[in-house]
Structures are given as C-alpha cells and as structure tokens.
PANUTI-10626 format. One record per residue (C-alpha): x, y, z. Coordinates in steps of 0.02 Angstrom, whole numbers, padded with zeros to 5 digits, always signed. Each point is the difference from the previous one (the first is absolute). Last residue first. Example, Ala and Ser with C-alpha at 12.3 -4.5 7.8 and 13.67 -1.06 7.14 Angstrom:
+00684-00053+00357/-00069-00172+00033/
END
This chain:
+02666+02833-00777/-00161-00115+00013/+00016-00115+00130/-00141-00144-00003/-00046-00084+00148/-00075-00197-00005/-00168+00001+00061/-00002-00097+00150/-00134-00144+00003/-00011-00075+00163/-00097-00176+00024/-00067-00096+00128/-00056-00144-00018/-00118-00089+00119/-00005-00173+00005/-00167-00104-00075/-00102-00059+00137/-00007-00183+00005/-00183-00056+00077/-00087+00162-00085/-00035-00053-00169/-00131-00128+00059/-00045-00119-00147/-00216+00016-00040/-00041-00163-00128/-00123+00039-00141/-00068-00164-00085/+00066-00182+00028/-00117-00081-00163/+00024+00146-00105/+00179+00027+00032/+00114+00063+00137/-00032+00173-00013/+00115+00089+00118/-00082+00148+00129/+00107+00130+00074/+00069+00053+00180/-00061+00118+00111/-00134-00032+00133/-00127+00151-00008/+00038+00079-00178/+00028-00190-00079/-00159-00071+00087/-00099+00165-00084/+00078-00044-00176/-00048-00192-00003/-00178+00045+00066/-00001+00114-00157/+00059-00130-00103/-00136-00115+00048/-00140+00117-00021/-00108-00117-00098/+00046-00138+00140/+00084-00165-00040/+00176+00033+00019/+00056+00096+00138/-00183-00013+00085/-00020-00185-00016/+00181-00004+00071/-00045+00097+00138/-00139-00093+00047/+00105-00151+00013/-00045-00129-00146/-00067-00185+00047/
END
C-alpha cells in the first residue's frame, strides 16, 4: 500500500507543487526513479557543502 505522501508526490494533480513546497520547508530535491518507483525526496542537507571563501583583488595598474 502507498504512503500518503507518496500518493501525493506522484499521484495527485498538484503533484509538483507538493514536490516544490516539501523542497522550500525541508531542503533537498526530488529524483525520478521511473514510472513504476515514481518521485523519491533525497535530503540535501545531511553533508553540508564547505564554505568557500573567496577574495578577488583587482590587480593595480600604474600608469606613468
């Protein structure tokens, strides 16, 4: 038997828009997995990605 959610990721007329709310309010993204497996939600948060920090210095120019 199919969760409730997964009736409502996959089977619902407003299946993509269920898919976009979950993805504001948890994160993450949705894979298709085929017709048979549907919509499956993968947490993006678990590994947060490192920050980077970068410095851009404009190189200075001497004009003489």
């Amino acid at each position: 038997m199919a969760s409730k959610e997964w009736v409502r990721f996959n089977e619902d007329a407003k299946a993509m828009q269920f898919r976009a709310i979950h993805v504001e309010k948890h994160g993450g993204e949705f894979i298709y997995r085929g017709k048979s497996r549907g919509w499956h939600w993968v947490n993006g948060n678990s590994t947060p990605a490192p920050k980077v920090e970068s410095f851009s210095k404009k190189k200075k120019t001497s004009k003489k």
